[in-house]
N, C-alpha and C positions, 0 to 999 in steps of 0.2 A: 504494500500500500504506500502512497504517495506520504512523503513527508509536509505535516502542514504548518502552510505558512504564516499561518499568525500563532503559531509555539514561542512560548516564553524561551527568551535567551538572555546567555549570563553575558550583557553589556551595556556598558554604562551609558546611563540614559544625557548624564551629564556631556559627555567626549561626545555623543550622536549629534545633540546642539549646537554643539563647540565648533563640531564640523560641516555648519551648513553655511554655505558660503555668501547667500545672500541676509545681509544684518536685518533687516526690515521680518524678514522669515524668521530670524533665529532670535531675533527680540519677540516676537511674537509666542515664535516655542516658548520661549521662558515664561512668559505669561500664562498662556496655556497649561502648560505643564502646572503654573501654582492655584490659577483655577481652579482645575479639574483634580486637584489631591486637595483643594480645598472642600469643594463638592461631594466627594468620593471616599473621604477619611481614609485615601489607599494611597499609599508610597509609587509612584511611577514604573513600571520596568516595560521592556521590552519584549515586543512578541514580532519576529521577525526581524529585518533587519531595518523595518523604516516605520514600525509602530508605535506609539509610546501607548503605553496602554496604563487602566487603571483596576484595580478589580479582577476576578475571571469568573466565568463559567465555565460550565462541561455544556458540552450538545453532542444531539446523537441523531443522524437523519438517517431515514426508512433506508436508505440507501447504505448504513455502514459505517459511511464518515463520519468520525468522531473525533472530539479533540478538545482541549478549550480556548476562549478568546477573549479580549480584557471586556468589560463590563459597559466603560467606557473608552475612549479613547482616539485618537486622531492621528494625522501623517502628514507631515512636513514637507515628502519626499518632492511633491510635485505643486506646482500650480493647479486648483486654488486647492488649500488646504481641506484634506478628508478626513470627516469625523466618522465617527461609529458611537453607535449606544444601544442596548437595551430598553428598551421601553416598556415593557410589563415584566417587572422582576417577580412579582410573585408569581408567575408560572413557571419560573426556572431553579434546577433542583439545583443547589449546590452540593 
């Protein structure tokens, strides 16, 4: 089975920002980032190599794919900025 790509990885969410080469972008990450753990009462990390995520769940589709993915969370990597969210947590099992 495919590895998936928004898997938590061990790397620093800090260095991620550090390295985004437009400042307009990478001030905003910062923001961002204090937002959303202000929001989420979860510490930042990484799922993938261009996710900052906050939180996770597990899913499981009819299909097999299984895995988890932060709760919340967004990507820098590209123009314009991609958020992700959960929107009905109480249906999702932790």
């Amino acid at each position: 089975m495919a590895v998936n790509k928004t898997s938590y990885i061990e790397k620093s969410v800090d260095d991620f920002i550090q390295d985004i080469p437009d400042t307009q972008k990478r001030d905003d990450s910062i923001q961002l980032v204090q937002l959303m753990q202000s929001v989420s009462n979860e510490a930042p990390k990484m799922f993938g190599e261009s996710i900052i995520g906050f939180g996770q769940y597990y899913y499981k589709y009819a299909s097999g794919h299984e895995g988890y993915a932060p709760l919340i969370g967004f990507s820098p990597a590209k123009l314009p900025f991609h958020f992700m969210y959960i929107p009905d947590l109480k249906n999702i099992g932790h």
